[in-house]
C-alpha positions as CSV (number, residue, x, y, z in Angstrom):
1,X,-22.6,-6.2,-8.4
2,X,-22.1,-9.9,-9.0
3,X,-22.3,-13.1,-7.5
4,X,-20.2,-16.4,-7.9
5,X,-21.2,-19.8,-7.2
6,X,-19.4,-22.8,-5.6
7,X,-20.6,-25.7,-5.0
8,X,-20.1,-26.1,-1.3
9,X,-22.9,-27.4,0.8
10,X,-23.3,-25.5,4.0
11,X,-24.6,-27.7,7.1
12,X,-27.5,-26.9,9.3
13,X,-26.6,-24.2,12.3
14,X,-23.7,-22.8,10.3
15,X,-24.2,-18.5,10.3
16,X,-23.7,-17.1,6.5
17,X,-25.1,-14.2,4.6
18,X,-27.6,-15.0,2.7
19,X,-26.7,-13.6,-0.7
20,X,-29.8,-13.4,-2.7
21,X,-31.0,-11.1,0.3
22,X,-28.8,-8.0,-0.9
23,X,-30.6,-5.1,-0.6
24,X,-29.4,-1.4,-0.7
25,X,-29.9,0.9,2.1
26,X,-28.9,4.3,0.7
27,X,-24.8,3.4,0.6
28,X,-24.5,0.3,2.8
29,X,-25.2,-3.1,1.5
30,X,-27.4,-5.4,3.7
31,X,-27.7,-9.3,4.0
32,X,-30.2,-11.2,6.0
33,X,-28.6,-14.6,7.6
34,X,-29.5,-17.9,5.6
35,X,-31.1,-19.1,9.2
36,X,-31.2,-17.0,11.8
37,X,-34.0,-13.9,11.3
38,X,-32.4,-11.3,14.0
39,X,-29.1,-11.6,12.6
40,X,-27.8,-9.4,9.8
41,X,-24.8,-8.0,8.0
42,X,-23.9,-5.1,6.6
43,X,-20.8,-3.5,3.9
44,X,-20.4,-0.1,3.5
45,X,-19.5,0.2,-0.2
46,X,-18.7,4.4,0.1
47,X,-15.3,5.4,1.1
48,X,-14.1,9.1,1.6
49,X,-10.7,10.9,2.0
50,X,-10.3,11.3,5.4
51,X,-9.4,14.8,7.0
52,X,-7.9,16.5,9.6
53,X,-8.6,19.9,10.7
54,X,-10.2,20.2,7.3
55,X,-6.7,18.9,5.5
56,X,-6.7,15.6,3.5
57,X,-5.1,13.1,5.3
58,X,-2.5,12.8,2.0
59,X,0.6,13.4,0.8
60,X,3.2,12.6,-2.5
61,X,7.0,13.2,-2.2
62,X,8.8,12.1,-4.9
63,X,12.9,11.6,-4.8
64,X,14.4,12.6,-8.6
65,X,17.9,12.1,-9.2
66,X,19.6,13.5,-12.8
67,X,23.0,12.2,-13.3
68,X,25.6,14.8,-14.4
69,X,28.7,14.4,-16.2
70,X,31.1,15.4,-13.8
71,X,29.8,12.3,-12.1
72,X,30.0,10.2,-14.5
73,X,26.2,8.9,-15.2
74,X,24.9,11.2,-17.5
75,X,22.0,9.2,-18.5
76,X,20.9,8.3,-15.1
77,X,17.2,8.9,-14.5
78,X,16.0,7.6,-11.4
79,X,12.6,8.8,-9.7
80,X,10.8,7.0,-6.6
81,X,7.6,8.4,-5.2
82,X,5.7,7.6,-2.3
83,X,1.9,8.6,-1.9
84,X,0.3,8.5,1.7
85,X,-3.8,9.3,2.2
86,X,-6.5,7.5,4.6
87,X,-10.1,6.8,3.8
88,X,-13.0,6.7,6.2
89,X,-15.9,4.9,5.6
90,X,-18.8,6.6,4.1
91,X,-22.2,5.8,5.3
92,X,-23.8,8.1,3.4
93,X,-27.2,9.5,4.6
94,X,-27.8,6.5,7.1
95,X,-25.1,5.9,10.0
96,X,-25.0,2.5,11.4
97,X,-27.2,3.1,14.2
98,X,-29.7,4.4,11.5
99,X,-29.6,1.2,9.5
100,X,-30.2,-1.0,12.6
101,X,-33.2,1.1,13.4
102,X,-34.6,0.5,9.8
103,X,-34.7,-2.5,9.8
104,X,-35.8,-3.0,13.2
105,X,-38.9,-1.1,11.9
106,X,-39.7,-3.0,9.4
107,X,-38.9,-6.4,11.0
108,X,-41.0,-5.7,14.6
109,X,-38.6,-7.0,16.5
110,X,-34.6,-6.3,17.7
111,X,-31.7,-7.3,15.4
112,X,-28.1,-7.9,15.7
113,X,-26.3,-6.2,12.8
114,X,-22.4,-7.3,12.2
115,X,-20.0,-6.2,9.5
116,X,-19.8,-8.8,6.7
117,X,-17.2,-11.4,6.5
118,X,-14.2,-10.6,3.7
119,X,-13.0,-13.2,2.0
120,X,-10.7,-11.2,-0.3
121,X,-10.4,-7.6,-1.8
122,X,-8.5,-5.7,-4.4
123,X,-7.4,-1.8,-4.7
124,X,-5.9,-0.2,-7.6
125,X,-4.8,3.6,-8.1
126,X,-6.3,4.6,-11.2
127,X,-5.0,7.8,-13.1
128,X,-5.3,9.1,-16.6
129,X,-4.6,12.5,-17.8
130,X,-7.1,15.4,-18.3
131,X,-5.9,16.3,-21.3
132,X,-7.9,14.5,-24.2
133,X,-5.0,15.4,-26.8
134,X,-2.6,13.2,-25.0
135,X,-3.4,10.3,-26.0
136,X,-3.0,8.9,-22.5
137,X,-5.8,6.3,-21.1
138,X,-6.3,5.1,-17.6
139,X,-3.5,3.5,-15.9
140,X,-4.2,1.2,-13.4
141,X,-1.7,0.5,-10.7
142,X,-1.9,-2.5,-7.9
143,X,-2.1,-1.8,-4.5
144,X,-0.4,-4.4,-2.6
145,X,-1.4,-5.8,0.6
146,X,1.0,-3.9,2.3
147,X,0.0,-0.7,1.7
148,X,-3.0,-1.0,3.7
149,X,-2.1,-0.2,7.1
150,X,-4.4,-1.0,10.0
151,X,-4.7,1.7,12.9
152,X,-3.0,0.5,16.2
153,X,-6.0,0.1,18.0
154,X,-7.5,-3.6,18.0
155,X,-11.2,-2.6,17.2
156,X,-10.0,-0.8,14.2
157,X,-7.7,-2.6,13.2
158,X,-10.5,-5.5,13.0
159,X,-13.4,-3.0,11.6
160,X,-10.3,-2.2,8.6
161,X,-10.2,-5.8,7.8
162,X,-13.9,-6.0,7.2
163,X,-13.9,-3.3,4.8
164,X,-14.9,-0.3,7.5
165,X,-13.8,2.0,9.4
166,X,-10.6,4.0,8.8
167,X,-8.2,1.9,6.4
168,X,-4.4,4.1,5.5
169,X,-2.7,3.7,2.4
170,X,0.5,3.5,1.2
171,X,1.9,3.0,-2.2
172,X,5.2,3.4,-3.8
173,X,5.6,4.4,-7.6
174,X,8.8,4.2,-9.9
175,X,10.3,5.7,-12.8
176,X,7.4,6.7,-15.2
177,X,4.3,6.2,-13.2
178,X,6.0,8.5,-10.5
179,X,7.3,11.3,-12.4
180,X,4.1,11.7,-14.8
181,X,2.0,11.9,-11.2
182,X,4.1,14.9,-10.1
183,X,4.3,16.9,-13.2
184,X,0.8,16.9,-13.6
185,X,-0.4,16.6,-10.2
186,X,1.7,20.4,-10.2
187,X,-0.2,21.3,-13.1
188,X,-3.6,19.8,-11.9
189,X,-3.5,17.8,-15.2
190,X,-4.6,14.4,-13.7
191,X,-7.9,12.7,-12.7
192,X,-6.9,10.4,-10.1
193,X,-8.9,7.6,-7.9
194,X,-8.8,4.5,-5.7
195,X,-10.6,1.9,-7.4
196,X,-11.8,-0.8,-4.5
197,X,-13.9,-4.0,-3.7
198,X,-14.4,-7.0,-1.9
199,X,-15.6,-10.4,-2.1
200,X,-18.0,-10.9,0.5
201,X,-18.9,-15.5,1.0
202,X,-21.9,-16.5,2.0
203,X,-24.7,-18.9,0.6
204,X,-27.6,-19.1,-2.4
205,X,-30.7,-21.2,-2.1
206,X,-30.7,-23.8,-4.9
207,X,-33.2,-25.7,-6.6
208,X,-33.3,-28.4,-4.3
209,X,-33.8,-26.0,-1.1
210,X,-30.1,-26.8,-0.1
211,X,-27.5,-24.6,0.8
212,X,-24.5,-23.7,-1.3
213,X,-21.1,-21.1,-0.9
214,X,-21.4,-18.5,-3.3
215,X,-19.5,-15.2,-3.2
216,X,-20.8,-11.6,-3.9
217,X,-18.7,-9.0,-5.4
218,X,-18.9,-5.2,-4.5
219,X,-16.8,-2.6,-6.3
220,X,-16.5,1.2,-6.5
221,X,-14.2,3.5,-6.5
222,X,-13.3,7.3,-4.8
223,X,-11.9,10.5,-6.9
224,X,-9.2,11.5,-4.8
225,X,-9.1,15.2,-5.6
226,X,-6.2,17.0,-3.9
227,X,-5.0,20.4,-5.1
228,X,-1.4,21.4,-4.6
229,X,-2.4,25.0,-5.1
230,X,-4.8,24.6,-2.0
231,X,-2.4,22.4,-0.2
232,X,1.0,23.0,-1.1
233,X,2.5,21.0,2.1
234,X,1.3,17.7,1.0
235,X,3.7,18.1,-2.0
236,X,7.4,17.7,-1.8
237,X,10.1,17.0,-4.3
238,X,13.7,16.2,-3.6
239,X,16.5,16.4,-6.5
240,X,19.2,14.5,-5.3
241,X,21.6,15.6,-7.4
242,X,21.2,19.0,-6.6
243,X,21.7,18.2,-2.4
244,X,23.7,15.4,-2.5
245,X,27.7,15.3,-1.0
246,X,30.4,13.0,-3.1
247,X,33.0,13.4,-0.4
248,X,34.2,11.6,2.6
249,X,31.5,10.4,4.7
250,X,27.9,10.8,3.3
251,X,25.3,8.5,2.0
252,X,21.9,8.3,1.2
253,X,20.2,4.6,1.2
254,X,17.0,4.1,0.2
255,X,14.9,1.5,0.4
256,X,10.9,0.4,-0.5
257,X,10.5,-2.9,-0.5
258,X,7.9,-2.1,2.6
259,X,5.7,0.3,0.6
260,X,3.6,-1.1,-1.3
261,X,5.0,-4.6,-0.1
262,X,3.7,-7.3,-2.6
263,X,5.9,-9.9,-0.4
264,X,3.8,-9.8,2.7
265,X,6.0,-12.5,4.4
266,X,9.5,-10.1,4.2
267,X,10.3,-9.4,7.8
268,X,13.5,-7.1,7.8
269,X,15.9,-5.9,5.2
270,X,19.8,-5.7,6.5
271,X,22.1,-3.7,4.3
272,X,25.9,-3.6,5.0
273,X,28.3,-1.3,3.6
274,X,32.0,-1.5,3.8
275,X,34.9,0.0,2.7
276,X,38.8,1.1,3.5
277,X,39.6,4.3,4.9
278,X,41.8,7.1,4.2
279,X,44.4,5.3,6.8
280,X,43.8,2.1,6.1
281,X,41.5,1.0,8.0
282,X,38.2,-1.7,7.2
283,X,35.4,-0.1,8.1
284,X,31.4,-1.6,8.3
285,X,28.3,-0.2,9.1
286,X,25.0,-1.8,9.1
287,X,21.5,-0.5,8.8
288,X,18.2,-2.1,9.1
289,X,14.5,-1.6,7.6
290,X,11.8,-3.4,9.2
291,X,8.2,-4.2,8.5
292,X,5.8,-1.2,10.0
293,X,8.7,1.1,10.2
294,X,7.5,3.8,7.9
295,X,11.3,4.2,7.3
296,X,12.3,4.3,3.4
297,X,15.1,6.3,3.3
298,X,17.6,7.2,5.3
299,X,20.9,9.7,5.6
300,X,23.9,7.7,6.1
301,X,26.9,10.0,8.1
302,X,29.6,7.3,8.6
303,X,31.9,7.4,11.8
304,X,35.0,6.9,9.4
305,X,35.3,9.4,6.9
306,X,35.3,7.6,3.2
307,X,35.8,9.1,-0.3
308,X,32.8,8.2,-2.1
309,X,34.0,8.6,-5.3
310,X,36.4,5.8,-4.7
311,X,33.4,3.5,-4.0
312,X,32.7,0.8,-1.2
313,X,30.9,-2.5,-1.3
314,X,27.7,-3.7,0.2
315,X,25.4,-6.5,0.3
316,X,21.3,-7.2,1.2
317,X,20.0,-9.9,3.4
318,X,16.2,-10.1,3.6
319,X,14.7,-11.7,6.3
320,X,10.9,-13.6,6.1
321,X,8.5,-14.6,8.4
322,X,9.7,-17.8,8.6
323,X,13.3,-16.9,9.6
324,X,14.4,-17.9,5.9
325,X,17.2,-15.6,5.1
326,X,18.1,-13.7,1.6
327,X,21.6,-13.1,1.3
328,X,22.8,-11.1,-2.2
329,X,26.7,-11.1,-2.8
330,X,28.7,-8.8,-2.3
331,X,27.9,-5.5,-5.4
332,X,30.5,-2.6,-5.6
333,X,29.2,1.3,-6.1
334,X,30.6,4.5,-6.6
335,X,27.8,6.7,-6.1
336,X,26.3,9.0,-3.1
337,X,22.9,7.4,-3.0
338,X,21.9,4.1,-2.9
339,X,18.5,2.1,-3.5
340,X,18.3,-1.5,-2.6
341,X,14.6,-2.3,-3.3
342,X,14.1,-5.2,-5.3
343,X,13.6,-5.7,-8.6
344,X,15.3,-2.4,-8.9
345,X,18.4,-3.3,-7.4
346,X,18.5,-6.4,-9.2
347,X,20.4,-8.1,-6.6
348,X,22.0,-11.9,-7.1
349,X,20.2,-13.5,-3.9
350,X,21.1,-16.9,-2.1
351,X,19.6,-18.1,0.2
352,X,21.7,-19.0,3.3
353,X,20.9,-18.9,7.6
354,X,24.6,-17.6,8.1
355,X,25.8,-13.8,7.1
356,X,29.1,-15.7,5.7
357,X,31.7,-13.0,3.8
358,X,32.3,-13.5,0.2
């Protein structure tokens, strides 16, 4: 643990943690208030996979495609994975109602215990193989902001953003990171954890018996130990190649610019496709992913039947908060899946308010 100070001076009958109060009670961290002596606040610093009828709450699918000559992209390699768990806090020996009684005991009187205020936290998904003679280390990857996903319900929703409670997890991996997971994830030949923390603000007691912010840092981490022997459900691999249609009216679009989501102000994404049928015809369809969907792929069957092979032309508009609108140009493909995440896609944005054809 470790604190950081500011320079802040907090005024009289403002409520703070007191920081240099931090005391352990088996695995919850408790602070005293810098003024008022019946108030405290409390972190749970323990986190464990949640379960459900004795199943972790997790799950890994991966997407693989292998180009083939006979489609012309033999040295296509393209892999997207998408791993889903919860975590419940942990309070370890002592539930809440336990650590409000402890302190009650030693204080004589009645408290009022709150979570602690977050001002920030991190999570990363650590890995590293098992095998010593790999020469792998520890990879650490980010976990976004959006990939924590807050329960429906208010009060959890509220207990997740002060570190507690049930928090749900989702993260997207690419390329590399994705396929290495599931080959030795299969071969349970990987040690593999969430690595967590948060900065809780409150105030230190200076020299001069003033008041000043501060910040106090809590990490630690959970081994997230699912076996696919054990649990073979939670595991699922798709080959594209293998299951996907190059004629007439098939498409797979992907897209995962929600897992994971490192933009947290991207609202929608809008893709259109378009293309001339076997008559003659111009044909459009449009499909939409949205924020909280927990859409990231989907099976495209278009009314019109179109020859894949011959290609069609689409374009991305992302849509923020804000109403600020991404529009790419106009990109031709001849394939039978298609993945408009960005940066894969790689897309030429402008920004514009109008859908205006190229």
């Amino acid at each position: 643990m470790a604190a950081i100070a500011a320079l802040t001076i907090i005024q009289p009958g403002q409520a703070a943690p007191n920081l240099q109060s931090a005391r352990d009670l088996g695995a919850v961290t408790v602070f005293s208030d810098h003024q008022n002596p019946r108030l405290f606040y409390y972190v749970v610093a323990n986190k464990a996979l949640r379960e459900r009828d004795q199943i972790p709450e997790f799950s890994y699918h991966v997407n693989r495609y292998i180009g083939k000559q006979q489609t012309g992209d033999a040295q296509t390699f393209w892999v997207r994975g998408v791993m889903k768990f919860a975590t419940i806090s942990d309070f370890g020996a002592l539930s809440y109602a336990a650590v409000k009684t402890q302190l009650e005991s030693e204080l004589g009187h009645s408290i009022e215990l709150l979570a602690a205020p977050i001002r920030s936290s991190h999570t990363e998904l650590v890995y590293a193989l098992v095998d010593a003679e790999s020469g792998t280390g520890r990879v650490r990857i980010n976990v976004g902001q959006g990939a924590t996903l807050a329960d429906d319900d208010e009060l959890e929703a509220q207990n997740t953003r002060l570190g507690s409670r049930v928090q749900r997890f989702v993260v997207g991996l690419a390329d590399h990171d994705a396929n290495l997971l599931w080959e030795n994830l299969m071969r349970e030949n990987l040690s593999l954890s969430l690595a967590y923390g948060w900065l809780i603000p409150g105030v230190k007691q200076t020299m001069d018996d003033t008041w000043s912010s501060s910040t106090y840092q809590i990490s630690n981490s959970l081994p997230i130990a699912v076996s696919p022997a054990e649990h073979p459900t939670l595991f699922r691999k798709t080959e594209l190649w293998q299951r996907l249609s190059f004629v007439h009216s098939t498409l797979k679009l992907m897209c995962y610019d929600f897992v994971n989501l490192e933009d947290s102000r991207l609202y929608a994404v809008t893709v259109d496709i378009r293309f001339t049928t076997a008559s003659g015809r111009p044909y459009t369809e449009t499909l939409r992913f949205r924020r909280y969907d927990e859409a990231y792929e989907r099976d495209v069957s278009f009314a019109l039947a179109n020859d894949l092979k011959q290609g069609f032309e689409y374009r991305v508009s992302r849509l923020s908060d804000d109403g600020v609108r991404q529009i790419s140009h106009w990109q031709h493909a001849n394939v039978a899946w298609l993945d408009v995440s960005l940066p894969i896609a790689e897309l030429e944005f402008y920004q514009n308010t109008e859908r205006d054809d190229e």
